[in-house]
C-alpha positions, 0 to 999 in steps of 0.5 A: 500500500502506499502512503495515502492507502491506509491509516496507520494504528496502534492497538494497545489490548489489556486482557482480563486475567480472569481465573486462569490467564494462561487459558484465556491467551490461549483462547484469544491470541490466535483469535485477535491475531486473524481479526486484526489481519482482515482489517489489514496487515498486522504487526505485534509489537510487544507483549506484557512479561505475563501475556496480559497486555498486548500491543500490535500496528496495524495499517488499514485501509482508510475506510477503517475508522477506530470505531470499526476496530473496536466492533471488529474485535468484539464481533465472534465469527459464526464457528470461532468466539469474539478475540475480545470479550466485555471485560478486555480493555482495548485502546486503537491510536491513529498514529499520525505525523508527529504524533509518534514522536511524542508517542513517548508521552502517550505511553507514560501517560497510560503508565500513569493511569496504571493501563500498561503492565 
């Protein structure tokens, strides 16, 4: 894709550990992994020590608003359950020029907020 072809996000993913995080991961990576990709092509880029938080770049073609993201991912296929379930917190960041180079700020904010591991 070229430049003007896709939008550019961050998808940052906290999982609810639940009774047993191992299990649910399990469950759920493969899942949020091949959602993200119908929407476009998916990157992780990094994972919390225990698994818990993730977070992948996604470049989606630009009639894919955050709003879709969101309802993408919390949407079960008809054989498969939904990559997320309600208790999943989900932040989609459109990255744009100059933006990520204070993504340093965003992050130290959510560290704040206690949303990063």
């Amino acid at each position: 894709m070229s430049d003007d072809e896709f939008i550019p996000y961050l998808i940052l993913v906290r999982f609810d550990k639940g009774e047993d995080l191992r299990d649910r991961l399990h469950e759920s990576l493969p899942l949020l992994q091949n959602s993200l990709k119908e929407l476009g092509e998916a990157i992780p880029a990094l994972s919390s020590y225990d698994g818990s938080a993730v977070a992948y770049l996604l470049s989606a073609r630009p009639s894919v608003q955050p709003e879709h993201v969101l309802a993408h991912l919390r949407t079960a296929k008809s054989h498969e359950g939904a990559p997320l379930k309600t208790q999943d917190k989900v932040l989609v960041i459109s990255v744009e020029l100059g933006l990520a180079s204070r993504l340093d700020l965003v992050t130290d904010w959510l560290r704040n907020c206690g949303a990063l591991a």
